[in-house]
C-alpha positions in Angstrom: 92.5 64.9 87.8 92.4 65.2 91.8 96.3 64.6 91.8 96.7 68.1 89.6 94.2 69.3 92.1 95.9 68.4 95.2 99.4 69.9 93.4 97.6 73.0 92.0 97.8 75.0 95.2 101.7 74.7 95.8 102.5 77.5 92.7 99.7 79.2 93.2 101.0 79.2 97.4 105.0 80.1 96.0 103.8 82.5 93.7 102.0 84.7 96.5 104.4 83.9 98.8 107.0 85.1 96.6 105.3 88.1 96.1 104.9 88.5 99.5 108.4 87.8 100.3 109.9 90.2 98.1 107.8 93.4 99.9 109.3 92.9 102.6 112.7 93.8 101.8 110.7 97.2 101.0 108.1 97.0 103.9 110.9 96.6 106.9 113.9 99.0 105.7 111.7 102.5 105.1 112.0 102.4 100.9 110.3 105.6 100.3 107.5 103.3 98.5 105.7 101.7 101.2 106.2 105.0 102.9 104.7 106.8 100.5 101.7 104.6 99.6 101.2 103.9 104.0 101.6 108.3 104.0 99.3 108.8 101.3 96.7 106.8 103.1 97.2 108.5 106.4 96.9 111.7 105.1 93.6 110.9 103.4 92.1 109.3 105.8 93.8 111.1 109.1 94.4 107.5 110.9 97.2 108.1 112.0 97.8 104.1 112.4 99.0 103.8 108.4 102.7 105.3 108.7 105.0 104.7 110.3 102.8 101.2 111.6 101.5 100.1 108.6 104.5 98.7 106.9 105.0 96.8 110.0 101.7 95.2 110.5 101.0 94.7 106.8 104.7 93.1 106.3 104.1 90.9 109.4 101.0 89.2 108.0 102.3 89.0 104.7 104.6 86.9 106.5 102.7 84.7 108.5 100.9 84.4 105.8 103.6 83.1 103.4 104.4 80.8 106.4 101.1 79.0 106.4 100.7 78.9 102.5 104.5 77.1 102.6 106.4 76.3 105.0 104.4 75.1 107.7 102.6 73.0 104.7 105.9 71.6 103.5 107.0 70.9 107.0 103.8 68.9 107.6 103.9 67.0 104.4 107.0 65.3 105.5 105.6 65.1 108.7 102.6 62.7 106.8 100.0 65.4 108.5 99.0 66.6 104.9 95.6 67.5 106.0 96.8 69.7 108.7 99.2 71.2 105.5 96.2 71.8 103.4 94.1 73.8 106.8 97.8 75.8 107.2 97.5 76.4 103.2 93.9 77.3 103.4 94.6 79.9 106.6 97.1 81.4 104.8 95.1 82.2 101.6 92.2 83.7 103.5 95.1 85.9 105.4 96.3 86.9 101.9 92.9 87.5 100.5 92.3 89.5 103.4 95.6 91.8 103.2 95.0 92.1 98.8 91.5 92.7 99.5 92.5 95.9 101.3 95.5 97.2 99.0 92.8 96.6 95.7 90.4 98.5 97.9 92.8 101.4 98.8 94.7 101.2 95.3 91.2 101.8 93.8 89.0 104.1 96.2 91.3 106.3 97.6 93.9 109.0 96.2 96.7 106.3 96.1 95.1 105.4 92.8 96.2 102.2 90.1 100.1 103.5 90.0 102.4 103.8 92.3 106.1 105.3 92.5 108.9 102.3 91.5 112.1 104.9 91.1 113.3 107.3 93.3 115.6 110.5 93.2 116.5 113.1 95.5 113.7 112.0 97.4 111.0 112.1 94.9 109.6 109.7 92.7 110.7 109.6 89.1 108.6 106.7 87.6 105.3 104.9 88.6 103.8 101.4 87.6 100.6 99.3 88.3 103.0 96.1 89.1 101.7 96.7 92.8 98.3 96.7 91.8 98.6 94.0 89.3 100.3 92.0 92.1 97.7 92.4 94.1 95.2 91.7 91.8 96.7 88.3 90.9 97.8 87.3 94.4 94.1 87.5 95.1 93.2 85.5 92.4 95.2 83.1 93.7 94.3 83.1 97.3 90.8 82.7 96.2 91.8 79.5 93.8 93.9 77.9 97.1 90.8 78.7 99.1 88.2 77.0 96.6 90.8 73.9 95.8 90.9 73.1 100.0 87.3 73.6 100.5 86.8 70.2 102.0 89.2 70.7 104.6 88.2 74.5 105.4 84.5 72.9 105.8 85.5 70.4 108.1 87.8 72.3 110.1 87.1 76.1 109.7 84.1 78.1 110.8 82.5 77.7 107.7 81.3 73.9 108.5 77.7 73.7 108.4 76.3 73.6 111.8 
């Protein structure tokens, strides 16, 4: 059993990560979908910040995050640091639970709402989906699962040791 546990996190890490991955082709070329949903939010909330920045910043952290969830970890674990792998793993789930954390929270409580545009003509959207949403949702989930599963080695490395 602590062999499936010590494996469990590397899906869980490739599924966010691809996820993550895959936005970015959206995030960093100006699809009209990040733009709209980083628009929408500064509109609503008057920061100006959201668009055109937010893309950026969120896409950059998704990133680093998918860095720490797999590559730095896989890099390490031929390296024979594997418990330096699991602390990069655990940093980037609590990156990614951070970043979902604030998409579920916007998705939800603000006029963005569950769907969001997916096609596009003449500049308007022609078809909307909760895949982002769902996405989110899930690569939550997961960050919370990676988080739980290297517990030992966020306690005795992280802030959350006790004292």
């Amino acid at each position: 059993m602590s062999s499936l546990l010590r494996i469990a996190p590397w899906p869980i890490a490739f599924f966010i990560s691809a996820v993550f991955l895959d936005s970015l082709r959206f995030k960093f070329t100006g699809h009209p979908t990040p733009e709209h949903i980083f628009t929408t939010l500064r509109d609503w909330s008057g920061i100006g910040l959201f668009f055109p920045a937010g893309p950026w910043i969120i896409g950059l952290a998704e990133l680093a995050s998918s860095l720490l969830l797999l590559v730095a970890p896989a890099i390490l674990f031929f390296a024979r640091k594997q418990r330096l792998g699991e602390a990069s793993q655990a940093l980037g789930a609590l990156i990614a639970i951070g970043v979902m954390s604030g998409a579920i929270i916007f998705h939800l409580f603000t006029p963005l709402g569950v769907e969001t545009p997916v096609t596009w003509e003449n500049g308007q959207p022609t078809s909307y989906s909760p895949a982002l949403f769902i996405a989110a949702c899930f690569s939550w989930v997961g960050a919370a699962i990676i988080l739980f599963l290297r517990r030992e080695v966020v306690q005795r490395h992280g802030a959350l040791a006790p004292a």
